[in-house]
N, C-alpha and C positions, 0 to 999 in steps of 0.2 A: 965275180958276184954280180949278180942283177942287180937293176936300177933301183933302191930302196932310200925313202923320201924321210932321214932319220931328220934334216932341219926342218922339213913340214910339220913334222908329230912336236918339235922343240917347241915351232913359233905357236902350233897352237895350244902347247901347255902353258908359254909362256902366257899366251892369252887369257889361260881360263886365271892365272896368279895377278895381271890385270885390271882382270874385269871385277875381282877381289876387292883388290885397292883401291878401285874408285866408287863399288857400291860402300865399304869400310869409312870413305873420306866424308859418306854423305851423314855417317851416325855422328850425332851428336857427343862429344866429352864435357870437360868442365870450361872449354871455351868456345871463344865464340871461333867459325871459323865460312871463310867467304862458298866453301863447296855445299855447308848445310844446307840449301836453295836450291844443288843442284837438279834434283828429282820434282820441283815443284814447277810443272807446266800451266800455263795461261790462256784462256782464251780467248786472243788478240785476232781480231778482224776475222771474224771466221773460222778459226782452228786453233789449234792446242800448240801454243809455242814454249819453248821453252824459255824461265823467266830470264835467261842470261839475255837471251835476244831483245828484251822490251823493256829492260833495267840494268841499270848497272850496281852491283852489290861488292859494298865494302865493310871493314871493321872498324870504327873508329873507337871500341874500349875493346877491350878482353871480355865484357858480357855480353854486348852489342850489336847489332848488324843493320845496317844504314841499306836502304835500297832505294837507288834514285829512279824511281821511273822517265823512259823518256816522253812520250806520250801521255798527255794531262788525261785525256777519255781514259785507258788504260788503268789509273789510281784504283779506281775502288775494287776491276777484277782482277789485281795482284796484289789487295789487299783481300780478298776474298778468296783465294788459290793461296794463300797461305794459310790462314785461320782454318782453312777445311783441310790441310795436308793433313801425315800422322803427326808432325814434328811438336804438336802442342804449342806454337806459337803465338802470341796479340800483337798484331802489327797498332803501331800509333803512328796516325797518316798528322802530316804535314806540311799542307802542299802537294807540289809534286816526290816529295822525298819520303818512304816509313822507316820510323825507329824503330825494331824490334828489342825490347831486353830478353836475355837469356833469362828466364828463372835456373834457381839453384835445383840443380838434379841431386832426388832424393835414393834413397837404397833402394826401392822398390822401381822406377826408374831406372836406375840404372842395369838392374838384372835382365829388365823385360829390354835395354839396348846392347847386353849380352847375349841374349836369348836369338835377338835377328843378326847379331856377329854371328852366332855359333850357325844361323839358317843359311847365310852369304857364305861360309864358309865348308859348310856341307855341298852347297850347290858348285866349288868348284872344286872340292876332289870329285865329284859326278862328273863334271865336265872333264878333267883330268882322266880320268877313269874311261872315258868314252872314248876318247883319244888312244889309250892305251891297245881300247879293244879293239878298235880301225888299224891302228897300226899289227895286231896282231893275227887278224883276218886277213891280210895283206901278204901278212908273210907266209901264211898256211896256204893261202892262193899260189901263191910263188913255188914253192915247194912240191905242193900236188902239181904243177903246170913245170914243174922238173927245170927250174930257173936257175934253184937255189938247191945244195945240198940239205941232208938232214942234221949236220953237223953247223952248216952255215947257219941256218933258222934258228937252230937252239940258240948258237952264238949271238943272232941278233935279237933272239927274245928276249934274250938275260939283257941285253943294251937299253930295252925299250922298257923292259921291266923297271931298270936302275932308273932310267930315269924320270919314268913315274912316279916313284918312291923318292928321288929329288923333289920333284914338281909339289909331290905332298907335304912335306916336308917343309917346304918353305911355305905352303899354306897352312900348318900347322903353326909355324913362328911367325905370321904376321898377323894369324887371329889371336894367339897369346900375345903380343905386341898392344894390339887393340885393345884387347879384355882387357889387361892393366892398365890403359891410360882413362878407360870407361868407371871404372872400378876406382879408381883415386880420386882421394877425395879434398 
């Protein structure tokens, strides 16, 4: 059989299941958690940093999230690059340190951070899906270019097939994972 790249298509579904779970770690639940900050960029000295680089962000309650700025200049626009995120947050400055409290997430809240699960989670059976179709342009190249039999190709579609329908699959039970922990109240 020709050279056919079945852990190329793996690594990069594994990817698209990935890049899931870290836009997933950024929605807020009913706690506090150090990753909600991770999408909230700064701009320190000229460019859009991102705020892990200019603070450091811890939990000190389950409602709570402490961000110690290192840089005294820096205070007020990481206090301003949160207040204008989507996240709905009031930073209370300190010093060099902001309290943030969690308010309590309401029903209607909570729907509209199912609503961007269900968009994070459409966007990576696309990606998944795109993967599938690469790999399956590949193999019809192979085939017409007389590589690969026509009996080899079915065989390896149906492989490439299955494991799309994996790839889904586990993005199907990590956005239901999500929804329920969003959803609890």
């Amino acid at each position: 059989m020709a050279d056919f790249d079945f852990n190329g298509l793996k690594r990069r579904m594994d990817g698209a299941i990935s890049s899931l779970q870290h836009d997933l770690s950024g929605l807020r639940t009913g706690r506090a958690s150090a990753n909600l900050l991770d999408p909230i960029t700064v701009d320190a000295y000229g460019t859009q940093t991102p705020l892990n680089q200019v603070a450091n962000v811890s939990v000190p309650e389950p409602r709570m999230l402490s961000v110690s700025v290192w840089d005294k200049s820096l205070v007020g626009k990481v206090e301003r690059a949160i207040r204008d995120s989507s996240l709905g947050l009031n930073p209370i400055t300190d010093g060099t340190t902001l309290r943030i409290p969690l308010p309590e997430l309401n029903e209607q809240r909570r729907k509209e951070l199912v609503k961007v699960a269900h968009t994070y989670g459409e966007n990576a059976r696309i990606a998944a899906r795109h993967v599938r179709r690469d790999g399956m342009d590949s193999l019809k190249k192979l085939e017409k270019d007389g590589d690969i039999g026509q009996d080899d190709s079915r065989q390896m579609s149906d492989r490439v097939q299955k494991m799309t329908d994996e790839t889904i699959s586990e993005i199907d039970r990590t956005l239901a994972a999500k929804e329920a922990e969003i959803l609890q109240v």
